[in-house]
Wavefront OBJ file of the C-alpha trace (Angstrom):
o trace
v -67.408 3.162 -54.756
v -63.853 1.824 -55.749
v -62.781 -1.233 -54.918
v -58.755 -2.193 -54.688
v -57.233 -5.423 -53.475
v -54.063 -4.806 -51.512
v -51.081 -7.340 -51.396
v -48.994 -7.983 -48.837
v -46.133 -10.213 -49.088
v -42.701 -11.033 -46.319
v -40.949 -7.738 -46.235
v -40.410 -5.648 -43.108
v -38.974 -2.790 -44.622
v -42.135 -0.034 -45.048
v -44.426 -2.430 -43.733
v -45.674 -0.345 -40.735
v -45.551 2.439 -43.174
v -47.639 0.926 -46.044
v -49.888 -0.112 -43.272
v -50.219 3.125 -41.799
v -51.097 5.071 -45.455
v -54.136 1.957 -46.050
v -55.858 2.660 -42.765
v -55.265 6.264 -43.273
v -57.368 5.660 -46.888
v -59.376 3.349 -45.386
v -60.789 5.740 -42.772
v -61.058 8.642 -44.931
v -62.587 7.270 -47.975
v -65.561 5.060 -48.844
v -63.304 2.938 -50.743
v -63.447 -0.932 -49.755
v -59.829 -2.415 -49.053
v -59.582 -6.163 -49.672
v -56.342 -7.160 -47.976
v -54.697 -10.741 -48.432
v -51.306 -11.750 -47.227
v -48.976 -14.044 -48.521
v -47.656 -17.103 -46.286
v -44.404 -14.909 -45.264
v -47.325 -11.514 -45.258
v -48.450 -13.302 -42.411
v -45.342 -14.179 -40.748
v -43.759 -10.772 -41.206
v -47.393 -9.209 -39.365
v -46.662 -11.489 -37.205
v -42.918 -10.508 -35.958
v -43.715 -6.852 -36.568
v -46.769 -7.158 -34.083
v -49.489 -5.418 -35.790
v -51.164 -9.022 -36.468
v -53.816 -8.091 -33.617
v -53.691 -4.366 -35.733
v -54.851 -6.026 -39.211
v -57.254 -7.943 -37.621
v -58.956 -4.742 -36.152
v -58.163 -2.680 -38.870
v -59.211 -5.282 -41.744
v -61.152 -7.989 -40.288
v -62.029 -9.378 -43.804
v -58.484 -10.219 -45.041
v -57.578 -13.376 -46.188
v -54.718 -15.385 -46.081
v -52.229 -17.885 -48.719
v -53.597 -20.932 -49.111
v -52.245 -21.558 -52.175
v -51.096 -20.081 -55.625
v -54.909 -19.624 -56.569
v -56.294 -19.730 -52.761
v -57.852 -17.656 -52.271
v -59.692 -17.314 -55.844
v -58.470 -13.512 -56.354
v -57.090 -13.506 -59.757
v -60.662 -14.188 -61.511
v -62.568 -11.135 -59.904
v -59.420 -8.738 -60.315
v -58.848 -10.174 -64.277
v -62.488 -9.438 -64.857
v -62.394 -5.975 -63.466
v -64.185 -6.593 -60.226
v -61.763 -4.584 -58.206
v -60.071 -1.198 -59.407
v -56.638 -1.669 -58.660
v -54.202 -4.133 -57.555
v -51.430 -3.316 -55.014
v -48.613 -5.023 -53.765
v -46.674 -3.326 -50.982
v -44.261 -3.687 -50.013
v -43.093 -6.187 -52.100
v -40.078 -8.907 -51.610
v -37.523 -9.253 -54.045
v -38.668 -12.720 -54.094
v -42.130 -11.895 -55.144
v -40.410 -9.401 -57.937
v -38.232 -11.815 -59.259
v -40.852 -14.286 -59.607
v -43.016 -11.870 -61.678
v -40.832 -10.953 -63.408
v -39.412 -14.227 -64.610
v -43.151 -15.774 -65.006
v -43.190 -17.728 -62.045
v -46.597 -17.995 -60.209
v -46.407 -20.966 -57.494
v -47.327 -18.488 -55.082
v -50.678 -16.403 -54.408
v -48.915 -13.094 -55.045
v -47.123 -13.670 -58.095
v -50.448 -15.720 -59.322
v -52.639 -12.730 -58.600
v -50.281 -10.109 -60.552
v -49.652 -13.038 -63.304
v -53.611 -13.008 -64.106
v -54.332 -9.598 -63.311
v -51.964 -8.721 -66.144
v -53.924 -10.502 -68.594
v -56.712 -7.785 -68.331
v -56.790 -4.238 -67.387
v -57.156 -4.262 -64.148
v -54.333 -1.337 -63.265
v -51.008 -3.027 -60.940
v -48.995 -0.943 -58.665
v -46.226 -2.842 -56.838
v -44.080 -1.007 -54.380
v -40.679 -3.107 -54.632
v -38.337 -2.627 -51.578
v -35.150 -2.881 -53.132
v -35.376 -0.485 -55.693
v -32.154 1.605 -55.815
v -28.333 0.952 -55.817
v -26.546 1.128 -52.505
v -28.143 1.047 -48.932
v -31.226 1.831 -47.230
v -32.783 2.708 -43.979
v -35.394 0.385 -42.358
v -36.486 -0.350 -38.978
v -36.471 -3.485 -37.192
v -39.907 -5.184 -35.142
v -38.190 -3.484 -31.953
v -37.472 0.081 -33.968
v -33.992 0.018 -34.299
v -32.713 1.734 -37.243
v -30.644 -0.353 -39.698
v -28.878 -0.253 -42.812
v -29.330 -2.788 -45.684
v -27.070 -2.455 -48.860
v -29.207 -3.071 -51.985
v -28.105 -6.361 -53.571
v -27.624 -5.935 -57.905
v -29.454 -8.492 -58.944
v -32.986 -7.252 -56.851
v -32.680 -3.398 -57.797
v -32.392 -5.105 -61.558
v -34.887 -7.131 -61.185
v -37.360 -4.014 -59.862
v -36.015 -1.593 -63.047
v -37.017 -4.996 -65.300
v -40.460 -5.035 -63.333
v -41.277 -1.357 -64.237
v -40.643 -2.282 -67.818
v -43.767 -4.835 -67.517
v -47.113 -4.421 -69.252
v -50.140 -3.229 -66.886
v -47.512 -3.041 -63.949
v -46.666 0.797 -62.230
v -43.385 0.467 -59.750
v -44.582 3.009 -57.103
v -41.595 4.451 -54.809
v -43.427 5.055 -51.477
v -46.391 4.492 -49.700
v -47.640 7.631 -50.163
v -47.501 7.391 -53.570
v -51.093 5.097 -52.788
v -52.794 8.368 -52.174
v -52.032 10.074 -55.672
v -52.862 6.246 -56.886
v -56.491 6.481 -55.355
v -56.804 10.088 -55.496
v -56.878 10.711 -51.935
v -55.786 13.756 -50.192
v -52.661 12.653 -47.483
v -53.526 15.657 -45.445
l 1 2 3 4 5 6 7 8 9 10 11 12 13 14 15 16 17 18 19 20 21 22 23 24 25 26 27 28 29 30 31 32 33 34 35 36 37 38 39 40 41 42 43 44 45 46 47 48 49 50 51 52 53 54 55 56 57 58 59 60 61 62 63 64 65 66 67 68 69 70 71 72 73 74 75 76 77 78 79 80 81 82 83 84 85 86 87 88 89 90 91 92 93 94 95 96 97 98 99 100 101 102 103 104 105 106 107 108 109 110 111 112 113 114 115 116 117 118 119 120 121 122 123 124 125 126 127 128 129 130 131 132 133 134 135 136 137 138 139 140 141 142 143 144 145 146 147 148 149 150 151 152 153 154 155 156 157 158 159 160 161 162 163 164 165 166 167 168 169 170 171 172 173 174 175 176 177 178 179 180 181
């Protein structure tokens, strides 16, 4: 059985659909999911109301206490779990990793999985020049224009050891070799 630890960290945009593609696997695979959520993971569940959803959904998951709470980085350094994804991922979080900053769970986790050879797949949501669609916790379409310094920070990400930038959720199917259909 694989096992993969799934990241999620403050960003709306692709949430539901990330979310949507990990039950999906969840429910048609015996691979065990271990979510955790960053402090803002948690507040974005929260405003996007599918808090009572991961609670169903992924009773198990655990929440920020700290950069190294909970202790995730030793079981996914040693090869415990399969894969690590983030998604979606803040340009906050990216920056961080990429600039070696771990004072929070997310960036910690990535920081330490690197070390090994445990595989990383991080689906960054600013991740091309000029503007985007997303939808808003009451499903209102908007349009966000991609700031320069995130979309550099995500092309400086892909150049990272042990890290993958994925460019959709779906992408986690090919990732895990699951069929989408």
């Amino acid at each position: 059985m694989k096992r993969i630890a799934w990241g999620i960290t403050g960003s709306g945009d692709l949430i539901k659909e990330t979310y949507d593609v990990m039950v999906d696997i969840k429910n048609k695979s015996n691979i065990e999911i271990m979510v955790f959520l960053s402090k803002e993971g948690e507040t974005v569940m929260k405003w996007y109301h599918m808090w009572n959803d991961i609670q169903k959904d992924f009773p198990n998951f655990k929440t920020e206490g700290g950069p190294n709470s909970p202790f995730l980085a030793g079981p996914l350094q040693v090869g415990y779990y399969d894969a690590l994804i983030i998604a979606p991922t803040t340009s906050n979080t990216v920056a961080k990793i990429v600039y070696g900053i771990s004072d929070s769970l997310v960036a910690n986790v990535v920081a330490q999985t690197a070390k090994g050879s445990t595989p990383i797949y991080i689906l960054p949501v600013d991740r091309e020049r000029g503007t985007v669609e997303t939808t808003s916790p009451e499903g209102r379409v908007m349009v966000l224009k991609m700031r320069e310094v995130d979309v550099t920070n995500t092309e400086k990400l892909a150049q990272m050891e042990n890290i993958t930038v994925i460019n959709s959720p779906d992408a986690i199917y090919d990732i895990l070799g699951i069929s989408k259909d």
